[in-house]
N, C-alpha and C positions, 0 to 999 in steps of 0.2 A: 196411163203413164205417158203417150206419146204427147198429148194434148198439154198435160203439165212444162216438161221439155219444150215441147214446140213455141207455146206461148210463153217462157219464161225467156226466149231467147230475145224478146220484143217488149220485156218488161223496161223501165226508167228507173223506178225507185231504189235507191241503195239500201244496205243494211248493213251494220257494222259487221266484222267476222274476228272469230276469236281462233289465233295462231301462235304458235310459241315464237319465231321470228321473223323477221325481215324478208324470204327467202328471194333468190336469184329469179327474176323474170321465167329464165330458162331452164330452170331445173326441174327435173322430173317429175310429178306428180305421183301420176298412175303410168300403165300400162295395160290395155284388153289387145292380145294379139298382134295385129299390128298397127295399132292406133295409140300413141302417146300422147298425153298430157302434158303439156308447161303448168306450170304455176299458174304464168299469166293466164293461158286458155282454160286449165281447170275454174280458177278463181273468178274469172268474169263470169263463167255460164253460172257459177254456184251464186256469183251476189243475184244475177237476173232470177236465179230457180229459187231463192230465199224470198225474194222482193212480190215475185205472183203467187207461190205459196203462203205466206203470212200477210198479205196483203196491207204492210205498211203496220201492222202490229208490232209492240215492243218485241226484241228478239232475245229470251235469254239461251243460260249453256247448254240446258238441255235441248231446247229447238236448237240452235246450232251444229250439235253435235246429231240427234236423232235426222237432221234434211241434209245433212251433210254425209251421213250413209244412204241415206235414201235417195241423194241426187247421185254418190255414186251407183249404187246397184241398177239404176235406170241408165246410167250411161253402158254398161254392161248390159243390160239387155239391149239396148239398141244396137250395140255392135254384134251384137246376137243376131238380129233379126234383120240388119244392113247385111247382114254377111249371108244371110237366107235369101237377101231378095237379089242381090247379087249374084248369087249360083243360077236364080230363076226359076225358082219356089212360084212366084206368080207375077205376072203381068198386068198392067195398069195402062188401059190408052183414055186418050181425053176425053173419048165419049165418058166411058165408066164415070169418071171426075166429076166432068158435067152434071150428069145426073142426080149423083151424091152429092154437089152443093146444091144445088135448085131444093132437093129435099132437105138437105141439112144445113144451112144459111153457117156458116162459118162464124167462129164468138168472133174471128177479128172485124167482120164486117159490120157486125151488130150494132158498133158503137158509132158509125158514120152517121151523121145527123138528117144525111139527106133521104135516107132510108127511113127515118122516123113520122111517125102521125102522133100529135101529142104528147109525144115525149117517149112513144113507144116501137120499139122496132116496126113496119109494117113488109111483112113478107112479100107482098103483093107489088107495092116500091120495088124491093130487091131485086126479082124475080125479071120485072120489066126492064128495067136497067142492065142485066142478064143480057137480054132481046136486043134491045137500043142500041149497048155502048161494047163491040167486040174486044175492047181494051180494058174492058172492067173485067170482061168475064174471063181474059189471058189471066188477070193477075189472080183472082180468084181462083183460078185453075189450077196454077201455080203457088202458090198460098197452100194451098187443102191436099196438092198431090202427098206431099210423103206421109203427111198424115193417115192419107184414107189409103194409099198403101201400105204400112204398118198394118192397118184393120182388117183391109183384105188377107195379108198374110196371118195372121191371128185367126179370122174366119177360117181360113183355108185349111190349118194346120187341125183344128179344133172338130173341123168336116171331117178328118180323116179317120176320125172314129167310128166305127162301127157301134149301132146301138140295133140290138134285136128286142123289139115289144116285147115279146115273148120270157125273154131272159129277165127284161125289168119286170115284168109281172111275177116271175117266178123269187126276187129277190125280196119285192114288196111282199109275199106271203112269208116269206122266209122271216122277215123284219117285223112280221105284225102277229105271229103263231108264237102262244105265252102260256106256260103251265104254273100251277103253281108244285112246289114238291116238298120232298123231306130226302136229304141225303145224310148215308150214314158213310161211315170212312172206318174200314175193317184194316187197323195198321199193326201189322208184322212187331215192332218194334214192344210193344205189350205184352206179348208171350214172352217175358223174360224168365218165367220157372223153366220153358223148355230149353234145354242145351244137349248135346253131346256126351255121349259115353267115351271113356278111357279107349274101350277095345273099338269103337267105331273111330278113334280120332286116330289109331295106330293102322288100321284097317285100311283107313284112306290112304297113310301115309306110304303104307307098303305099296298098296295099288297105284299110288303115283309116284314113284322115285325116283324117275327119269326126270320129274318135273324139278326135283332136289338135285340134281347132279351139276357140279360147276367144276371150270376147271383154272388152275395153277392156284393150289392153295397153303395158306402157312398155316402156323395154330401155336399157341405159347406153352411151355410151363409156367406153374406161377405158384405163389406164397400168398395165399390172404388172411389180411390182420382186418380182424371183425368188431368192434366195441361189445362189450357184453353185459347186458344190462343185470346181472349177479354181480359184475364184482361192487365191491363198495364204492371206489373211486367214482367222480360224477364224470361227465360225457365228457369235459374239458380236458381233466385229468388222463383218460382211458386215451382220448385220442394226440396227447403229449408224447404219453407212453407206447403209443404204436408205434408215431411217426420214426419214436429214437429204435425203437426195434426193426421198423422198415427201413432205415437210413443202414442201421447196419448191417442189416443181409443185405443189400445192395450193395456196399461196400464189399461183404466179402465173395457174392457174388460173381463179381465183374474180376474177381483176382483168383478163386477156384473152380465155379460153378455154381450155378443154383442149386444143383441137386446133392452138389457137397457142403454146400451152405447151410443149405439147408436140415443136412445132417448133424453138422457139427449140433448146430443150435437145437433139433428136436422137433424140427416143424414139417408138418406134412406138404409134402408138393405133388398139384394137382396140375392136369392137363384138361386145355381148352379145346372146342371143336375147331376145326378148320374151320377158314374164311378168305375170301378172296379178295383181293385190290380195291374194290367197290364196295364191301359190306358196309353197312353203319352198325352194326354191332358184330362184338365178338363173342361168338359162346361160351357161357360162363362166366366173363369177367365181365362185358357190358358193353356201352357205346362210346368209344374212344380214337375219333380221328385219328389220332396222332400214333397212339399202338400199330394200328389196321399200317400204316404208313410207314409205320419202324419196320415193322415184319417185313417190307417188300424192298428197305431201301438198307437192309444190313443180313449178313447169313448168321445160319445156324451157329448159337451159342452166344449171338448179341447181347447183353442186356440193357434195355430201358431205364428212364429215369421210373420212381415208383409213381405207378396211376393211383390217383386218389379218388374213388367215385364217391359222385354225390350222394348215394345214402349214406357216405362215410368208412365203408371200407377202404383198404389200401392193400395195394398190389404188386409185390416184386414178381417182374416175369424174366422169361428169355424164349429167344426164338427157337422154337424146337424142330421142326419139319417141314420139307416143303410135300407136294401130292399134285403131280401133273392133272389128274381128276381125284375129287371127292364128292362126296355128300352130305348135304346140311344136315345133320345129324339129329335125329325128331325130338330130342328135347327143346333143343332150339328152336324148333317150327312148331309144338303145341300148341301153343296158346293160338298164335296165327290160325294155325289147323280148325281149332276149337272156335274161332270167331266165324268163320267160315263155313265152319257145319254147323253151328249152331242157328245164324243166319239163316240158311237153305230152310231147314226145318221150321224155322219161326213163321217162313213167307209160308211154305207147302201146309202147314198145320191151316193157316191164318186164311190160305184159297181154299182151302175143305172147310173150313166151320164156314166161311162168307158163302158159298157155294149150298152150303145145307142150310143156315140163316135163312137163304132167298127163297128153297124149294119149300121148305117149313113154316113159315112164318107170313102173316094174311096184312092189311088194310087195318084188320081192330089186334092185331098182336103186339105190331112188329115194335111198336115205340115203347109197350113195356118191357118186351127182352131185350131191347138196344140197353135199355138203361138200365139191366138187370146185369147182364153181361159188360160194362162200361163203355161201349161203343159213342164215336163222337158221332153226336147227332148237329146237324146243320140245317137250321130254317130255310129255305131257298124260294120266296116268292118271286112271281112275276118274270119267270125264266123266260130269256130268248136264245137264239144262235149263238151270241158275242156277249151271255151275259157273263159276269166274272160272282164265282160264288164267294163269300166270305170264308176264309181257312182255306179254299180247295187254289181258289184262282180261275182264270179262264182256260177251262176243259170243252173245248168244241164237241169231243166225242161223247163225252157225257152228257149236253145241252143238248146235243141232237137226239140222244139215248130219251131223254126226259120227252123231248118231243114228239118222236115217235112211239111212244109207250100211252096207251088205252088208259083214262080215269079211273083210279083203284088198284094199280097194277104196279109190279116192281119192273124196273129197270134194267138188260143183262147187267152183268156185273161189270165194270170198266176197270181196266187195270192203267196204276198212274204210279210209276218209282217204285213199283215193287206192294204196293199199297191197291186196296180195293173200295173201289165205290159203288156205294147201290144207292138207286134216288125210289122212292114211293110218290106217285102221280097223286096227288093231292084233289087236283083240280084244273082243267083244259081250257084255253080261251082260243080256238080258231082263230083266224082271218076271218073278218066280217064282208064278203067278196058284193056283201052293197055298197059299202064305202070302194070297193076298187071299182064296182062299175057305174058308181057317178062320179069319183072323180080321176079315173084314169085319162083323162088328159093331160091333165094338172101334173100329177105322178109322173107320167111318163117324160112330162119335158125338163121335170126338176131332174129327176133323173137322168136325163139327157145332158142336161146343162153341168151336170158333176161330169157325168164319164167323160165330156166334149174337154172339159177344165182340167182335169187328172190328162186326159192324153199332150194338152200341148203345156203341161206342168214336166213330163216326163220326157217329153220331147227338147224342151229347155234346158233339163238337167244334163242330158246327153249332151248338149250343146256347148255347154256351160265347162263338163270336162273337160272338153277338148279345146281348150282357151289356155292358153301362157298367160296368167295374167301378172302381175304386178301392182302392187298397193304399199305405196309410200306414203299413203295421207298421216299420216303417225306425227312424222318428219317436219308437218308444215301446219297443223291443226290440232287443237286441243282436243282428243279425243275421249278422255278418260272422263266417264261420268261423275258428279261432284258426289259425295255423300249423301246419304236420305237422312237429315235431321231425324228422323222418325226413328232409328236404328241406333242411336246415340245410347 
């Protein structure tokens, strides 16, 4: 990155650039911290970093726009790493410099003709001239310093990793130990014959009734008109003739009472359970925003417009009571109740048969009861630590389960969502620890050379947060990539 930057700022050749207008010399660009951008200043270093990078190559939209992120996120790491060596992160004196041009011949030098034997750089020139001429080797000094500081702080930051042989070694086994298996998956959701009794679903409900107590609650009276699939009339007709019978017990409702209303006319009126401010439904009648809302924002003897619910009944109510505390009253909570235990029991059944499966069942058994029983069975070759199974997903616990489990052998049981898994060892492949002991050098420095790249990756990103930055390139540059014909 530093090298690209460095030598673009010493490029000639232009390259056209593609911007939406004209802009002001002095207008803003960018912003990293405290370093601003012009136009002018952004645009020149980008024709120089376009012109060393494409080397005089046509330039289209997409090079433009793809080096035109890429010259900004480089200027951002510089101010990154200017801002690191400015705190004094590390020090650079002339000897250092020295040394690292004499061995590293700098590309701007390369190209001096008097340096050349046949047309060929000749080190041994350079090097002398070094010795000879104290004003070649200032400028060269000077030339190569920020560069090979940048490097040094990249070394430096890169050093500060800790690598223990030990721990690579124990990750390479980790990374190279392969089973093959068979996993089964014992899912709860299967045992739909098993459910709940009546006296168990009321049983629970008694023993938890605290758990049902709410408090400041209303509850309605109400009149419901039902469609009845006896009488002759079709659904059209039946629900014409509700509505004009619910319109007018509502009418006379709101001018006697519901409950005299509903005497007059002969119709039964029933009462709902209590419900609080927050319910989404109401017991017995259903779930109806706007009810739940009436009851809390009108007193005793209000009456509503008629609720019409979606299966098609319809509803004359009034507001009958209020109850500083009540209780959800267990017809309302059954069903809830009954999902609930039913659940429990499906998993608890579901860890006893998975549980007696494993203690029962051998190596030449188990694949004909899985499939006797409908158990999902799952191929799983060539298993590692970080392998991801097909259906399961990446299960660490279970990988490692597989790994540590003897050839022919089942697996404990792993629990995943309520859900059980058991693997059958198939077949073991070790770490072959000849290939670690001829090429653990090799190993150890790739290894090295990741954790060294991950640390001053994560040290960047710290870095990187703590920047105000600013990006206006939108504003002065075409950035939107063009279509992909291909996609057409």
């Amino acid at each position: 990155m530093f090298k690209r930057l460095f030598l673009s700022a010493v490029s000639i050749s232009l390259v056209i650039l593609t911007f939406a207008l004209k802009p002001d010399p002095k207008a803003i660009v960018a912003k990293v911290g405290d370093r601003s951008y012009t136009y002018k200043s952004y645009n020149d270093g980008f024709i120089a970093y376009q012109s060393y990078n494409l080397g005089g190559t046509t330039l289209t939209a997409l090079d433009s726009i793809r080096l035109n992120d890429q010259y900004w996120s480089e200027l951002v790491g510089l101010y990154i790493y200017d801002q690191a060596i400015k705190a004094g992160k590390v020090k650079v004196t002339d000897a250092e410099v020295e040394q690292d041009i004499i061995a590293n011949p700098p590309d701007g030098v390369k190209i001096i003709k008097d340096f050349h034997t046949n047309g060929v750089f000749d080190t041994k020139k350079y090097r002398q001239a070094l010795k000879d001429r104290p004003d070649f080797k200032k400028s060269a000094i000077d030339l190569s310093r920020s560069l090979y500081t940048y490097e040094k702080l990249v070394r430096t930051i890169k050093n500060e990793a800790y690598i223990n042989p030990d721990s690579i070694k124990a990750e390479w086994i980790k990374e190279n130990d392969k089973a093959d298996a068979t996993v089964l998956i014992f899912d709860y959701s299967r045992m739909r014959h098993i459910s709940s009794t009546e006296t168990e679903l009321e049983q629970h409900y008694q023993q938890n009734l605290p758990d049902y107590k709410r408090e400041n609650g209303r509850n309605y009276l109400y009149v419901r008109f039902s469609p009845n699939e006896t009488e002759g009339d079709n659904l059209e007709n039946q629900l014409k003739n509700m509505k004009n019978k619910s319109s007018a017990l509502l009418a006379r409702a709101k001018q006697i009472g519901l409950t005299e209303a509903a005497k007059e006319a002969g119709l039964k009126v029933e009462e709902s359970g209590f419900f609080s401010s927050t319910a989404k439904e109401i017991p017995r009648i259903g779930a109806s925003p706007n009810l739940v809302g009436f009851a809390f924002a009108n007193a005793k003897g209000a009456v509503p417009s008629v609720y019409f619910a979606p299966g098609g009944d319809q509803y004359v109510c009034e507001v009958n009571a209020e109850m500083p505390e009540f209780y959800l009253d267990y017809e309302s909570q059954k069903v809830a109740i009954g999902k609930q235990l039913s659940l429990k029991k499906r998993i608890a059944h579901m860890r006893e048969y998975a549980q007696s499966f494993r203690l029962q069942q051998s190596r030449d058994t188990f694949l004909e009861a899985a499939n006797k029983d409908s158990l999902i069975v799952i191929d799983a070759p060539g298993i590692t630590y970080d392998s991801i199974i097909k259906t399961v997903g990446r299960i660490p616990t279970l990988n490692q389960a597989i790994l540590n489990t003897a050839e022919g052998s089942f697996t404990p049981l792993i629990e995943k969502e309520n859900r059980w898994l058991l693997a059958m060892v198939n077949k073991r492949f070790p770490p072959d620890m000849a290939v670690w002991d001829k090429d653990k050098a090799n190993i150890i420095a790739a290894a090295t050379t990741k954790k060294q790249q991950q640390h001053l990756n994560k040290w960047y990103l710290e870095e990187y947060n703590k920047l105000e930055i600013i990006d206006n390139r939108k504003d002065f540059y075409s950035l939107v990539r063009p279509p992909n014909p291909q996609n057409k």
